[in-house]
C-alpha positions, 0 to 999 in steps of 0.5 A: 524397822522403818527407815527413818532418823529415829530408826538410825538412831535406834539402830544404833542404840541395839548394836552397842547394847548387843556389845555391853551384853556380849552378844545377848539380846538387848532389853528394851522396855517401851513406856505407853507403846501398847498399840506395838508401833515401835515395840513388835519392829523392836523384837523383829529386830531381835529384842526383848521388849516389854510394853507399858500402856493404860489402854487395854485396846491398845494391848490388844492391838499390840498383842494381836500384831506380835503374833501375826509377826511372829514375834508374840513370845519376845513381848512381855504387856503390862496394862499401867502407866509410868508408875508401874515402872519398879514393877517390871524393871530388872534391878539392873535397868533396861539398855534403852528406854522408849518415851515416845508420844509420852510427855505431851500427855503425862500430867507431869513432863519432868518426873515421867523423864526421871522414871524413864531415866531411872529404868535405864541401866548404867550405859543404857538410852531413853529416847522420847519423841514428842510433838514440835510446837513450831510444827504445831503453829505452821500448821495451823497457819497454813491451815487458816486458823490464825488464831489457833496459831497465835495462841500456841506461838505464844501459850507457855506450854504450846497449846491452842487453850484449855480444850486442846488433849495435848498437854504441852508441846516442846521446842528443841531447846526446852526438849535437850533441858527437860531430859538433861535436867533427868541427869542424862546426857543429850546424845541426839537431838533432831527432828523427825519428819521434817519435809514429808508432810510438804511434799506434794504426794504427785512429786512422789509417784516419780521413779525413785523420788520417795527413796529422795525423799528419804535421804533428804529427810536423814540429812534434815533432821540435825540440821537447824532451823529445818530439825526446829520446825519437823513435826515432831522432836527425837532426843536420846539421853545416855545414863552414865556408866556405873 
């Protein structure tokens, strides 16, 4: 797995699902992964993983990199979206549950965390990783686009107008609401990638300075205001225990 905020989390998450299960491999079901960024790293790591997404091209990927990772028997692929959560979910739910790059685009931000929620077992995790409004405007800022900038400042659900593919973008405070409102419990709350995309990619080339870069941006992500501005937000909410 990458290293990273999220992945530390993650991480994290697997050792005490491994605990709750007395050894056994951790269940894991990743919701509109299906190109297998975080699902094939996932069963690398030594879960079991099934991977929900409407795109058949991105199965495909998803397919072809489990087996060049060896790891194509410890994936299970289903072509749907959050609905066909009760199809797959054992009825005892899954240890963690992933919604990452989901609630930008689903056509209902507040049910997609309830599913979610709902697939994870008694004890179990959702983490969701979703875009950053306040990214969002620097970037268009500093990019020159004033107007576009504006527009998402002050657009309730962060976005340029009506054309834009992104159906909502979060702040930290409407993110911990949206996934407490799901009855879980707001365990993490950070920013992910918070520096990286600043730094100058010649400061890089520097003996050790990505491996720099790479403990600053773990000290950054839980710090505010640098977690309130990282291109994207990461929350984990715990379900409770029976």
């Amino acid at each position: 797995m990458r290293t990273d905020a999220v992945q530390r989390v993650l991480e994290a998450e697997l050792v005490a699902a491994r605990e709750r299960r007395h050894g056994a491999d951790p269940l894991v079901l990743d919701v509109g992964g299906g190109s297998g960024v975080w699902a094939v790293p996932l069963a690398a790591a030594g879960c079991l993983v099934t991977v929900i997404d409407s795109s058949p091209n991105a199965l495909a990927t998803l397919r072809r990199r489990a087996e060049e990772a060896g790891v194509a028997g410890r994936i299970a692929a289903v072509q749907g979206d959050a609905d066909a959560l009760t199809e797959v979910v054992p009825d005892e739910g899954v240890d963690l549950v992933l919604g990452h790059g989901v609630l930008e685009v689903v056509d209902d931000a507040e049910a997609a965390v309830a599913a979610l929620a709902a697939a994870a077992c008694a004890g179990g995790a959702v983490s969701v990783l979703v875009a950053n409004r306040y990214a969002a405007v620097l970037g268009r800022a500093m990019a020159g686009r004033l107007g576009d900038a504006r527009r998402l400042l002050d657009d309730p659900s962060g976005r340029v107008g009506a054309h834009d593919p992104v159906l909502r973008r979060f702040d930290a405070e409407g993110l911990a609401e949206l996934v407490g409102g799901a009855g879980l419990t707001v365990e993490v709350l950070q920013g992910h990638g918070v520096l990286h995309d600043l730094v100058p990619g010649a400061v890089l080339e520097a003996p050790g300075a990505a491996e720099a870069l790479a403990d600053l941006e773990l000290a950054a992500a839980t710090r505010s205001p640098l977690r309130d501005v990282a291109s994207r937000l990461h929350a984990l909410g715990r379900r409770g225990s029976a």
